[in-house]
Residue, then its C-alpha position, 0 to 999 in steps of 0.5 A: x747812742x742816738x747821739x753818735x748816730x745823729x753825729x755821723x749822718x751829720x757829717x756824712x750830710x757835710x762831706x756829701x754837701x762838700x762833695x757836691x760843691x767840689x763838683x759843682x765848681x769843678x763843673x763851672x770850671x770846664x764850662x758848664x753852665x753855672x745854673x747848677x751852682x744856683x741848684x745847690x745853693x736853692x736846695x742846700x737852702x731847703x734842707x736846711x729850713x724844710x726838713x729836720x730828718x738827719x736820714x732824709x737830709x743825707x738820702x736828699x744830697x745824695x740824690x743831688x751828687x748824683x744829679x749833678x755828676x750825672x745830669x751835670x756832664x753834658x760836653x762842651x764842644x769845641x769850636x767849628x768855625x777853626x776846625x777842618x777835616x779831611x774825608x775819603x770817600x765821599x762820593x756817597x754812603x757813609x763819607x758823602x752823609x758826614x761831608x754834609x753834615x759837617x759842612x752844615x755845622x760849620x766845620x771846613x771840609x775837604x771831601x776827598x772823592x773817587x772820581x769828581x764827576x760822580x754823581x755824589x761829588x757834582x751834588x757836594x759843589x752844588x748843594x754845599x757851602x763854600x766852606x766844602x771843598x771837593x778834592x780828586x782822591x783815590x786812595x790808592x793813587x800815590x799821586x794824588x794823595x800827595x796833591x792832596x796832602x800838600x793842598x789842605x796842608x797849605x790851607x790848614x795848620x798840623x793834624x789834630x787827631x786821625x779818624x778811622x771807620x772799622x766794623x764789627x766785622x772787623x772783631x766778629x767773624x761773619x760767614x762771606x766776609x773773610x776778606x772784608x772783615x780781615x782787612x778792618x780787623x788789620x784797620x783796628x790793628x794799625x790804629x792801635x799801634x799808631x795811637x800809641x805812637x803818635x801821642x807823643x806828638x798829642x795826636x789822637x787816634x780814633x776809631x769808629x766801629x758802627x753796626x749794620x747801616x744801610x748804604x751802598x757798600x753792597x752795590x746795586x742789583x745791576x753791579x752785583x749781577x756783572x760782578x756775580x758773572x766775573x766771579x763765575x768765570x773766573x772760579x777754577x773747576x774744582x771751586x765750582x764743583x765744591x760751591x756749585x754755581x746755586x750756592x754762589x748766586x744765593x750770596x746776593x739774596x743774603x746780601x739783599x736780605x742784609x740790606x734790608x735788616x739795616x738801619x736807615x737811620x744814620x744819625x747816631x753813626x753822625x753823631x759819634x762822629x762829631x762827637x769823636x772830631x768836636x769833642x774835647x776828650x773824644x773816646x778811643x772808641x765809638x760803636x754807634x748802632x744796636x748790632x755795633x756792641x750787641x754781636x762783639x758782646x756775643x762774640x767775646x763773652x758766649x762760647x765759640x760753638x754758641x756764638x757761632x751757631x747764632x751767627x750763621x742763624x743771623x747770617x747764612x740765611x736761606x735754603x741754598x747749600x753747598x753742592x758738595x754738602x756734608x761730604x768732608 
């Protein structure tokens, strides 16, 4: 009986060798450093000579595939100095923050801007490289888009893949964010449909969906107090009778209150960004930030009363109530 238990962990010790081998090759193979082909051989060496324990050989190589599986998939990043992208938006937050960041790691970019005279655009043709090229792009202008579709289409060869940035918004229901939250939800959706579509052309498609980060997409307290008067003027009576004009003005300290909760700290959304354009295999999907998987977690897996009392707690913060409360 001894003997078959010594045969057996024997030959899982051998598969366990062989399978460590396969991944090592295969590892070399896509680029990995060779150093890990230097590991087995070192340690197959040791097993060998040092220990005479069958169980304690098989426990040791285990823990070695699993070392090299694990530790050993560090990515290869494509090359930067022939890769450019487009971006929308980059005037300031998110777009102006990945123009610069792209630009400093090699790639060529295009930095479509809402106006080439904000103050966003004029710091991008100071401060960046040559590489960083400004372009007029409102997107919402037909013409524009056309001009510069046919400017980086003369400097670039075929579209490799398609980026967009959605929200957890767009998957989680917030109170106050029906409208933004139902047009990245339509993002998500037309993404999805065109990532089916056009792979038969080897395009991939890619959203990034990150969690609470601070930039400018709630304004400034002056742009909130001219858009809050707007607002005002334009409600019908009846709106203004139901809401009452405390409860409407109270959506810019939760906005504020919003804003300061956010993280500062923009390096992961970059980071799964560059992943998603660099990256040999990129993921369909990247949720950078705590918030970005934590709340659709919440969202899908809690029921839709629980779900929905916490995220009221979270969102629908402060006194203020509706001026016809409790009366429907």
């Amino acid at each position: 009986m001894e003997g078959i238990v010594e045969g057996c962990l024997g030959f899982l010790y051998d598969l366990l060798m062989v399978i460590c081998v396969g991944l090592l090759i295969l590892r070399v193979a896509e680029g990995r450093s060779a150093r890990w082909l230097g590991l087995l051989v070192v340690s197959g060496m040791m097993l060998s000579c040092l220990v005479h324990s069958s169980v304690l050989k098989v426990g040791l190589v285990s823990v070695l595939c699993s070392v090299t599986h694990y530790v050993g998939r560090e990515e290869v990043m494509l090359p930067t100095l022939d890769k450019a992208v487009l971006i929308t938006g980059c005037d300031s937050g998110f777009g102006h923050d990945l123009a610069r960041f792209l630009d400093s790691a090699g790639v060529r970019v295009f930095a479509g801007v809402l106006n080439e005279l904000s103050p966003g655009a004029l710091k991008l043709k100071k401060e960046a490289s040559p590489n960083l090229t400004v372009l007029q792009l409102d997107i919402t202008n037909s013409s524009q888009i056309t001009q510069a579709h046919q400017y980086v289409k003369s400097q670039t060869g075929k579209a490799g893949r398609i980026i967009s940035i959605s929200s957890m918004a767009g998957e989680v229901p917030l109170a106050g964010f029906a409208g933004y939250g139902a047009s990245k939800a339509a993002m998500s959706m037309y993404n999805g449909a065109i990532r089916q579509e056009l792979s038969r052309w080897g395009v991939r498609v890619i959203i990034i969906q990150p969690g609470a980060f601070k930039t400018n997409i709630f304004g400034s307290r002056e742009q909130w107090n001219c858009a809050q008067e707007d607002i005002l003027n334009g409600l019908p009576k009846e709106v203004m009778t139901s809401y009452g004009e405390e409860y409407i003005r109270s959506m810019q300290q939760r906005l504020a209150n919003m804003s300061s909760a956010s993280s500062s700290d923009t390096g992961p959304f970059l980071e799964d960004l560059k992943h998603a354009i660099l990256s040999p295999r990129p993921k369909h999907f990247y949720y950078p930030g705590a918030a970005a998987w934590a709340l659709p977690f919440l969202h899908r897996h809690c029921p839709t009363s629980l779900s929905d009392r916490i995220l009221s707690r979270i969102f629908m913060t402060g006194d203020a109530q509706p001026a016809e409360f409790g009366e429907l």
